[in-house]
N, C-alpha and C positions, 0 to 999 in steps of 0.2 A: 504493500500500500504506500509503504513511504515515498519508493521513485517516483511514483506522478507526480507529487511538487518540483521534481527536476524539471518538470516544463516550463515552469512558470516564468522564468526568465531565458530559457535557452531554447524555447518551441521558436520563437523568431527568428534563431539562427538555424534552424533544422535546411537543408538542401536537398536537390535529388542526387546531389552530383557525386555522394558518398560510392564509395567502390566495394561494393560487399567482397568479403573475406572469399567465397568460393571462384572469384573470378580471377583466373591467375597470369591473366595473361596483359591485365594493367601494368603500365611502364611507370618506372620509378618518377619521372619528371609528371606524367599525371595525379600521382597518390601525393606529390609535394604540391601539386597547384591546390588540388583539392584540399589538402589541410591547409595552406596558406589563407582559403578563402572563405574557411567556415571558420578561421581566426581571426580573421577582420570581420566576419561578421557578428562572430559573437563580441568580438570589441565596441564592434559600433551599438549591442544592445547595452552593452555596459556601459558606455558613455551617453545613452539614451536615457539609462538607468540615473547615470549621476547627474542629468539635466536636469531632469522632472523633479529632482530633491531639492537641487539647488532655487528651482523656480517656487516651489511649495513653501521654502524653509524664507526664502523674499515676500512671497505674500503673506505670513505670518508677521515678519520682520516690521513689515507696511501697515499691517495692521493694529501693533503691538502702541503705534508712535500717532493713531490717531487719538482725538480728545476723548473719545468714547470708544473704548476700542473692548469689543465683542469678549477677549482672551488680553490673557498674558503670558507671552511666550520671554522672556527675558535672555535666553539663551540662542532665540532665531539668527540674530545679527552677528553671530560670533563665525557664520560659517561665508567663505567666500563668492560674496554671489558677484556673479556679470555683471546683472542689470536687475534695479527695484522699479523699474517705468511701469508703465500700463502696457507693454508693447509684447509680453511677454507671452503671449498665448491664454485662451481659455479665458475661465472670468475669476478673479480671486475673489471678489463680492462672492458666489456659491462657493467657492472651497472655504471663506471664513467662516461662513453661516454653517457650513457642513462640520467644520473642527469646534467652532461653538453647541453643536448639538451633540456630538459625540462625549464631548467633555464633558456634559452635564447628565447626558445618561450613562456612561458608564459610572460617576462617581454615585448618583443615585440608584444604580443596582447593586453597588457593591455597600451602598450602605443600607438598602434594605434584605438583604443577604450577609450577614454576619460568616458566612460559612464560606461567602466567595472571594477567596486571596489568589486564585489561577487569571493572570492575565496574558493574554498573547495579542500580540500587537503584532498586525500583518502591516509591514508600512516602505517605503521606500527607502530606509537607511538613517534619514536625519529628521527622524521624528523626536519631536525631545520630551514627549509626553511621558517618559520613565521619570525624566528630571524634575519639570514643570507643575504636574501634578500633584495635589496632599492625597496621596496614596493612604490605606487604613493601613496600619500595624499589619508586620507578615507578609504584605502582598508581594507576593516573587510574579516577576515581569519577565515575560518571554520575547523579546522582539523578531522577530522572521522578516528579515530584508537581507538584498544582496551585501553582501560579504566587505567589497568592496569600498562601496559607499558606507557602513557601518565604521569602517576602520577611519573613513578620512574625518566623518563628523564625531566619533571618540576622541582623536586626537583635540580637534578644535575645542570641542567639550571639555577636554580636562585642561589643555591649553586656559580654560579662560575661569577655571575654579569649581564647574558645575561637579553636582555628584546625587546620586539617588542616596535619597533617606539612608538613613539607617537602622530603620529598624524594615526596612526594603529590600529585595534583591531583585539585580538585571542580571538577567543571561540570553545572550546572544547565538541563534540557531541560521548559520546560515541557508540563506534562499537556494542555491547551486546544489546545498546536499543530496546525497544520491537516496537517502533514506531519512526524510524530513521526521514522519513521524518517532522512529527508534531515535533520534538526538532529542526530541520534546521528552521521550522519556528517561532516557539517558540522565538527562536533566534535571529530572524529579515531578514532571506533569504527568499528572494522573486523569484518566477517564474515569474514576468513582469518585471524583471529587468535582464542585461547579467549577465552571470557568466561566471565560469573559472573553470576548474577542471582537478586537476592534480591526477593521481593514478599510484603509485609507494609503494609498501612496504605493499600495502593492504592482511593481510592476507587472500587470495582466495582460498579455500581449495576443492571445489567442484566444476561441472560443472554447476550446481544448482546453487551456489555462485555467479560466474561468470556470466549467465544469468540474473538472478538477479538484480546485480552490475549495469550492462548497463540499464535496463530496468528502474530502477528508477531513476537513471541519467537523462534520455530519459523522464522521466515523470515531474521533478523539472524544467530541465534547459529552459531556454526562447531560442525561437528559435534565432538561430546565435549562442548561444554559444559555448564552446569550453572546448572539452574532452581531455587529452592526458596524455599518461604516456606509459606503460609496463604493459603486459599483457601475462600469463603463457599459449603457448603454449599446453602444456604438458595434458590439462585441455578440450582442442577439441576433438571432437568426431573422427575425422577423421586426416591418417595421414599416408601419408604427405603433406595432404590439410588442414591440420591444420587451416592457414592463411588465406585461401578462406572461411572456415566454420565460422570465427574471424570476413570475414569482411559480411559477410551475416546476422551474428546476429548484426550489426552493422545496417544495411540496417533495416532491420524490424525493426529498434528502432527507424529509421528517422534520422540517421548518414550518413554523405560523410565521409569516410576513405580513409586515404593514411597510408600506412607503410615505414617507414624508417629504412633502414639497419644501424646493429652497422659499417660498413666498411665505409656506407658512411659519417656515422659522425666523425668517424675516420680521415679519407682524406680532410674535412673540416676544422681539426687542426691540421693539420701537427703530425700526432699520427698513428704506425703501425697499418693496420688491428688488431683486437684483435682475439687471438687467442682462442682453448678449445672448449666446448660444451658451450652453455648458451639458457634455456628453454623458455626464453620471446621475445617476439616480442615488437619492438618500432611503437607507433602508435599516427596521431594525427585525431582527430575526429572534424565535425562540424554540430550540431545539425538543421538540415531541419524542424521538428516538430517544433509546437506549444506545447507549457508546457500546465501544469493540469489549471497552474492561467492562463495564455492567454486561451485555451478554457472557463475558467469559465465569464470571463473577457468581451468574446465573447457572449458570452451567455447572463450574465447581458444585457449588450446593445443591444440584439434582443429583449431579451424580453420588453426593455425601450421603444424601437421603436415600438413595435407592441401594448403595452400599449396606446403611443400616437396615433399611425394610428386610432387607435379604437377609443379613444377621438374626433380627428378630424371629423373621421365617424360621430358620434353620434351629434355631434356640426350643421354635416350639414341635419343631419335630421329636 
């Protein structure tokens, strides 16, 4: 189960031009082209990767320094951005109002869930919401972003004094892993216990990705949990049912969805509709399934019981 998150940043680089092992009669100068060009291309996802953060981590930056500003991110500006203009793609007005609702519901799940300390943060590398946040007491923070980008905004981060609570733990799973879920356990995240998972900034590059994404979400988290973040649109089969094809893959994964408009969280803070195009949909999820460890969990103790019934049998023979 774990390799499918291997897609998630590398499904863009995938070619046809690969030279399966039984063909033996490829020449050395082709099997170098070929890996040369699935090199730059997985390069160019990874500098795709570290665009998209650097432009996220400026619109926070921008929003941090207005007079009324949604969030407080104090640690956005420490990272080296290009350009803070409006020029930058997309609309930060919805990505604020998206990071302003996230913020607030996951703090208000985990504090009416005493029991919920599992957080996994699916994000783009320089998310600083490990840091930024009054996490509860115990909360161990999982972050799942490429590898890459993780390393350049830790340096910056500690470069500038930041550090997660203390009575906090961050641990870092990278995105590239060939076996995502064995490192989440590895880790100490457990399927019998709730989680939280936010996904915002996750580089999703395929519809494949995307499927994916949910499906092993839907396979970790303990039931009751909680999924939520921003989800690309652009990435649905259908459309302009987009949204409906969004919450069906939701459905077959053992998700309750609700979607939330950028307008209505808008109107929730006294903030214009936001205007522009923008490709994602805000969504919060609630896991109906039983996880891999509660089925297994399950299991064990049928089989303990059916162990003893037979014992008992056997006693009244």
């Amino acid at each position: 189960m774990g390799s499918k998150w291997h897609v998630l940043l590398a499904s863009s680089a995938r070619t046809s031009i690969f030279c399966p092992r039984s063909i033996c009669n490829c020449n050395r100068n082709k099997k170098t082209d070929s890996l040369s060009i699935r090199s730059k291309q997985s390069q160019d996802a990874e500098d795709s990767s570290l665009q998209a953060a650097l432009r996220a981590a400026a619109w926070r930056s921008l929003e941090m320094h207005r007079s009324d500003p949604l969030f407080h991110d104090p640690h956005a500006g420490c990272f080296a951005l290009a350009s803070q203009d409006e020029s930058m793609g997309e609309s930060p007005s919805h990505f604020c109002l998206a990071t302003k609702y996230i913020d607030d519901k996951l703090l208000s799940a985990m504090n009416q869930m005493e029991e919920l300390r599992q957080v996994v943060l699916l994000t783009d590398g320089m998310d600083t919401r490990a840091y930024r946040v009054n996490w509860p007491r115990s909360t161990v923070i999982f972050d799942v972003s490429p590898e890459r980008v993780f390393k350049v905004a830790s340096e910056k981060l500690e470069g500038i004094g930041a550090k997660v609570s203390k009575t906090c733990l961050l641990l870092h799973v990278p995105l590239e892993s060939s076996d995502m879920a064995g490192d989440l356990y590895g880790k100490g995240f457990s399927g019998n216990r709730p989680s939280l998972w936010v996904l915002q900034g996750l580089p999703i590059l395929t519809l494949e990705s995307l499927t994916e994404t949910i499906f092993v979400v839907s396979s970790l988290a303990m039931k009751g949990s909680i999924l939520l973040g921003e989800l690309p649109l652009s990435l649905a089969e259908t459309d302009p049912g987009a949204k409906e094809w969004i919450e069906k893959l939701f459905i077959r994964n053992g998700f309750q969805v609700s979607f939330i408009t950028y307008e209505e969280v808008a109107r929730n803070w006294g903030r214009e509709p936001p205007l522009g195009d923008y490709e994602n949909v805000l969504f919060v999820a609630k896991q109906l399934r039983l996880s891999d460890d509660q089925m297994e969990s399950w299991r064990r103790e049928f089989l303990r019981m059916d162990e003893d019934a037979d014992e008992e049998g056997f006693e009244e023979l």
